[in-house]
C-alpha positions, 0 to 999 in steps of 0.5 A, spaced: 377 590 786 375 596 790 377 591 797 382 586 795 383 578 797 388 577 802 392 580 808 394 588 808 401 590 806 406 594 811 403 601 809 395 599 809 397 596 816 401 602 818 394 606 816 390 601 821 394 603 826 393 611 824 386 610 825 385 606 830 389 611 834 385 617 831 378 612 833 380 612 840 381 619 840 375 621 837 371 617 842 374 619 848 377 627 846 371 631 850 368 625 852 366 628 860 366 635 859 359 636 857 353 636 860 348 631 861 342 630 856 336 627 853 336 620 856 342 621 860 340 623 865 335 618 867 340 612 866 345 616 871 339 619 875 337 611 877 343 609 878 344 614 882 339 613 887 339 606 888 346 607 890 344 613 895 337 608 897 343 602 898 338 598 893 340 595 888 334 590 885 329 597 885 329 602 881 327 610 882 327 615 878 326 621 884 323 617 888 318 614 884 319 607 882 320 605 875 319 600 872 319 601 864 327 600 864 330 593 868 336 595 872 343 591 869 345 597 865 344 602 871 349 597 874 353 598 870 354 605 871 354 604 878 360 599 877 363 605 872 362 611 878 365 606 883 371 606 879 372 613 877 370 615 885 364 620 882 358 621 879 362 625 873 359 626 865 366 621 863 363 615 867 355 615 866 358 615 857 364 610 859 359 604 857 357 606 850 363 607 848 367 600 852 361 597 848 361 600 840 368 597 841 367 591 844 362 591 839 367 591 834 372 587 837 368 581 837 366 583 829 372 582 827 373 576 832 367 573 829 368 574 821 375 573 821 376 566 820 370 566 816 371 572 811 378 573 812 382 578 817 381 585 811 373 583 811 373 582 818 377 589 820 373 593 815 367 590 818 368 593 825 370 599 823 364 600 819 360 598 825 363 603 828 364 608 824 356 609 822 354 615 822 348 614 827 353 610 832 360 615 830 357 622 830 351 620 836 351 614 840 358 613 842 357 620 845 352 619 849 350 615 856 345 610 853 343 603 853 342 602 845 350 601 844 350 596 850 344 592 848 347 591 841 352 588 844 349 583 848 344 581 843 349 581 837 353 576 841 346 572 841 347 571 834 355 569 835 353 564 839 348 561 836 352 559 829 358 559 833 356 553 837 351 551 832 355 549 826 360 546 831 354 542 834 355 543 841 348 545 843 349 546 852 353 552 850 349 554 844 342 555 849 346 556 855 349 562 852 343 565 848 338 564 854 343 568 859 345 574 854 337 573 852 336 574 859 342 580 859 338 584 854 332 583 857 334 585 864 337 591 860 332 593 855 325 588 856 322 585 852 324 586 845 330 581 847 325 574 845 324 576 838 331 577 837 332 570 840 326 566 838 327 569 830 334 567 830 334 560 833 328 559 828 332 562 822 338 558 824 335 550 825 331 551 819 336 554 815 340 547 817 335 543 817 335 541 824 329 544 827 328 538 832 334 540 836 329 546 838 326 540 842 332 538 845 333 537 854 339 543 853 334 547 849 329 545 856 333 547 860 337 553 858 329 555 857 328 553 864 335 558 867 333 564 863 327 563 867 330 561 874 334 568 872 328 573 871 324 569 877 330 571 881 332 578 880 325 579 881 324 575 887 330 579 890 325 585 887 319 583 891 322 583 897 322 590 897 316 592 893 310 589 889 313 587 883 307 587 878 308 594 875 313 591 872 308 586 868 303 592 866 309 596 864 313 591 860 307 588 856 303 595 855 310 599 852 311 594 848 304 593 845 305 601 844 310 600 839 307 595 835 301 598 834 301 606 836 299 611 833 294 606 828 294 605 820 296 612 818 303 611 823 303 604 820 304 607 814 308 613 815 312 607 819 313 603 813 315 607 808 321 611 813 323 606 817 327 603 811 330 610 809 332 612 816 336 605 817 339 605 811 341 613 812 344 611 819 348 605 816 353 610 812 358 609 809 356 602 808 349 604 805 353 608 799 354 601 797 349 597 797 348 598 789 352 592 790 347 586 792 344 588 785 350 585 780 348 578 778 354 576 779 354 578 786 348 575 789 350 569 785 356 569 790 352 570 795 347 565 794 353 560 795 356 562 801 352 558 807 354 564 812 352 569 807 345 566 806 344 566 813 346 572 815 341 575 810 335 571 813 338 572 820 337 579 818 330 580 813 327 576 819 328 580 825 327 587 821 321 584 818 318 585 826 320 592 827 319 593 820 311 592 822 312 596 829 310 602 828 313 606 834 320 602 833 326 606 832 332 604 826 336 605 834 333 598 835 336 595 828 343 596 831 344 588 833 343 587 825 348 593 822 353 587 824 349 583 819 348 587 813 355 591 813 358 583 813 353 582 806 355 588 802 363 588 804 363 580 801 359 582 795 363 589 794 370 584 795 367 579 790 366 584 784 371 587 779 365 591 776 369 598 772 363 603 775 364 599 783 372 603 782 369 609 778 364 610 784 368 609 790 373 614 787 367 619 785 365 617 793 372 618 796 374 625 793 368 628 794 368 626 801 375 628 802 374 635 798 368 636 803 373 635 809 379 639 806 374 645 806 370 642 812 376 644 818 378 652 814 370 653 813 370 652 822 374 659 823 368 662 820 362 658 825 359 663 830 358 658 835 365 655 835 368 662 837 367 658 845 372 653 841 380 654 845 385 654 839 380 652 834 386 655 829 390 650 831 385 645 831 383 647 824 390 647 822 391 639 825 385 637 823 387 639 815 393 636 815 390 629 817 385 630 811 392 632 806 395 626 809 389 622 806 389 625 800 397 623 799 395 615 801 389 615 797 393 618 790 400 616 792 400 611 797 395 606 793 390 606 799 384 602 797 379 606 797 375 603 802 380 604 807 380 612 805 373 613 807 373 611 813 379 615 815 375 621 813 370 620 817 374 618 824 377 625 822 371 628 821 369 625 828 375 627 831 373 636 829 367 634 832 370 631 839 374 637 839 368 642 837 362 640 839 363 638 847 365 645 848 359 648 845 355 643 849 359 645 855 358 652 855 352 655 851 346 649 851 340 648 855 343 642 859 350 647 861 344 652 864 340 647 867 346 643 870 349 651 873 342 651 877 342 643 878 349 646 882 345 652 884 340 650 888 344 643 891 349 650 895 343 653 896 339 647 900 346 643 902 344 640 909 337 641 909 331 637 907 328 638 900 323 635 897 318 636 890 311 638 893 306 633 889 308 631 882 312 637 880 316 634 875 322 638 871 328 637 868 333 631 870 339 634 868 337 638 873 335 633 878 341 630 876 345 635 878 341 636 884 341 630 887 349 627 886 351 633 889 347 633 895 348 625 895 340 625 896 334 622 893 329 628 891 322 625 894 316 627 892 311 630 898 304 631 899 305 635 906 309 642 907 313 642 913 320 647 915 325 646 910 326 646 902 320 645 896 319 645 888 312 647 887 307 649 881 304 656 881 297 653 883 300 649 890 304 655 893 302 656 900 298 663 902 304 665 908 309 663 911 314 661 906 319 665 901 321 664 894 328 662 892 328 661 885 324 661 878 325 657 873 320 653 868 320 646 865 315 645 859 314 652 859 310 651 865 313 656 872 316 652 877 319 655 884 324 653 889 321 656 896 323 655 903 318 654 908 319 658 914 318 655 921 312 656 925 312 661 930 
């Protein structure tokens, strides 16, 4: 078999030892070093300025308010930045990475009595080691990783519970990590749970328990939890924009862009998953043996994992602005499924397979680390003749497990793609550091904050530019970059076409979009 029955022995437990050290390290290697980007700014900038407005239930985003994300992940950050006692890059990506591996934690919680502890391990690692989430989400400071969590525990707590026939702690639970998700990412959370219950009593055949008091009440918590925060909310400001911009986002990724993105949708979506699921998606050819999927059917768990999983994936399947990023509460479900039907085959072209597999992806490592002496851009690198050297007797020691050892395959891929990461932690982060756009803009974002240190400064009108900028500028300075209508003494942002005739001096140029945008100072009036 290409994943044995039964307990690891003393040298596979050794090698899991190895690579959850070379895990951690990977994760964490550089993790604070590079800056902002993308969205991460946004997340840090939010949370930034509720702390600096001493407003924890209002959202803003320079000022303005913003309603197309609910707050509770920006806590989280505030918690973390509270920790660490600053605004750093290492705290706003912390909970990324605390959530991929609690992610994993409660994986192999979940599945190891169910499937056995080699299932259960190989199942968090896979989740963990997926390409999308390995080489990407875990090196960024976003929600999506933190929401998977919350809403694959969902999942856990639904057949947990519901197997055991206690339904106060099966709602109360579902609806207040339901009530989690939604105050982290909206919506999107109330299909996960309605479809899930729904395949769960179905599949049981207790779908009266759907009508039951604990499920009335726990209906009636969840909305006792989102009437609070926004209650505490409209204490402070008119909460309806949350109404408008909630329904209005999802709606648009449902039916965006019409039919021809629709179609486009249907047929990428399912490529684009199965592509940020590897290494797992290189064996789901599995699920097509007979024998496989005969096991499979027999298995109660296995069964409901697959409804669990074409049910909600049919949703976004359909949702033609719907990103594969939203799928990772399921990853879970289908790595399970594919690692259960590769344990229950002994097929003699599943090992000839996985050998072509497991060589092929070590060569390509062996020639990988060398072949990062010749790379321009990693010139930035310090020691990469050193790192390059550690890193290649990391892949040896692989090819010695694999051919002397008697290591299972399996077990080999996912070394190699944690020493694959870990070249990337060590390379990757530097470059961002020194040479990307963000470097340049985080530089300025600095500039501009002693430039205006003890002054006031405001965007005039509806200058908007780059948020790693901003984010920079405003945790810096401690202070929230408002917008303003009127000129007076002191700093501004400004548009080319909103530049005073007199009176003023220009400080700075940059642009955003391609559009010039320039820091002045207006002098005071004589």
């Amino acid at each position: 078999m290409l994943i044995k029955e039964g307990d690891f022995n003393r040298n596979e437990r050794w090698v899991l030892v190895g690579m959850l050290v070379l895990l951690l390290c990977a994760l964490f290697v550089n993790l604070g070093i590079y800056p902002l980007y993308l969205e991460e700014p946004r997340r840090g900038l939010i949370a930034l300025e509720m702390m600096f407005q001493d407003n924890l239930w209002v959202p803003t985003q320079t000022g303005d308010l913003y309603y197309r994300k609910p707050p509770f992940y920006n806590w989280l950050i505030i918690l973390s930045y509270q920790i660490f006692g600053g605004y750093s890059e290492f705290a706003t990506r912390l909970i990324s990475v605390l959530s991929a591996l609690v992610t994993g934690v409660v994986i192999y919680r979940f599945f190891k009595f169910r499937l056995g502890k080699r299932l259960a391990v190989y199942s968090a690692l896979s989740y963990v080691a997926c390409v999308d989430i390995l080489f990407y989400f875990s090196m960024i400071g976003e929600i999506d990783l933190f929401y998977a969590l919350v809403t694959f525990l969902v999942f856990v707590v639904i057949y947990h519970f519901g197997k055991l026939e206690q339904y106060w702690p099966l709602f109360l639970f579902a609806y207040l990590l339901t009530a989690i998700g939604f105050l982290t990412k909206g919506l999107t959370s109330l299909p996960f749970l309605a479809i899930s219950l729904l395949v769960f009593f179905i599949y049981e055949k207790k779908f009266r328990v759907l009508f039951s008091i604990q499920h009335i009440v726990s209906i009636l918590a969840f909305f006792a939890v989102l009437a609070g925060y926004f209650y505490a909310y409209s204490l402070y400001e008119d909460p309806s924009g949350w109404y408008t911009t909630l329904f209005s986002e999802s709606a648009d990724k449902a039916v965006g862009g019409g039919f021809s993105a629709l179609l486009k949708h249907l047929v990428l979506f399912p490529l684009t998953t199965l592509a940020n699921l590897l290494p797992v998606t290189l064996f789901i050819p599995v699920l097509f043996i007979k024998k496989v999927r005969e096991r499979l059917m027999s298995n109660r768990l296995m069964v409901f994992l697959a409804l669990l999983f074409v049910a909600n994936f049919v949703v976004y399947w359909f949702s033609a602005e719907a990103k594969s990023r939203y799928l990772y509460p399921l990853f879970p479900v289908l790595i399970a499924i594919v690692l259960y039907g590769i344990q229950k085959t002994d097929a003699d072209w599943l090992k000839k397979y996985a050998k072509v597999i497991t060589v092929f992806l070590l060569s390509v490592a062996t020639l990988t680390f060398p072949a990062m002496l010749f790379v321009k851009e990693l010139e930035v690198v310090d020691h990469l003749l050193l790192i390059a050297i550690g890193l290649e007797l990391m892949v040896i020691a692989l090819w010695w497990l694999y051919a002397k050892k008697g290591i299972e395959a399996y077990m080999i891929i996912l070394g190699v793609l944690l020493v694959l990461r870990l070249g990337y932690s060590f390379t990757v982060p530097v470059t961002r550091q020194k040479t990307t756009g963000a470097a340049e803009d985080k530089a300025l974002g600095l500039k501009i904050a002693e430039i205006t240190k003890g002054e006031s400064l405001h965007r005039l009108g509806d200058v908007r530019m780059s948020l790693t900028i901003v984010y920079y500028l405003e945790a810096e300075r401690k202070a929230v970059l408002y917008q303003t209508d009127e000129l007076r003494e002191g700093f501004y942002f400004v548009y080319t076409n909103n530049l005073p005739t007199t009176g003023y001096s220009v400080i700075e140029e940059f642009h955003y979009h391609n559009e010039p945008i320039y820091l002045i100072r207006v002098n005071a009036q004589e």
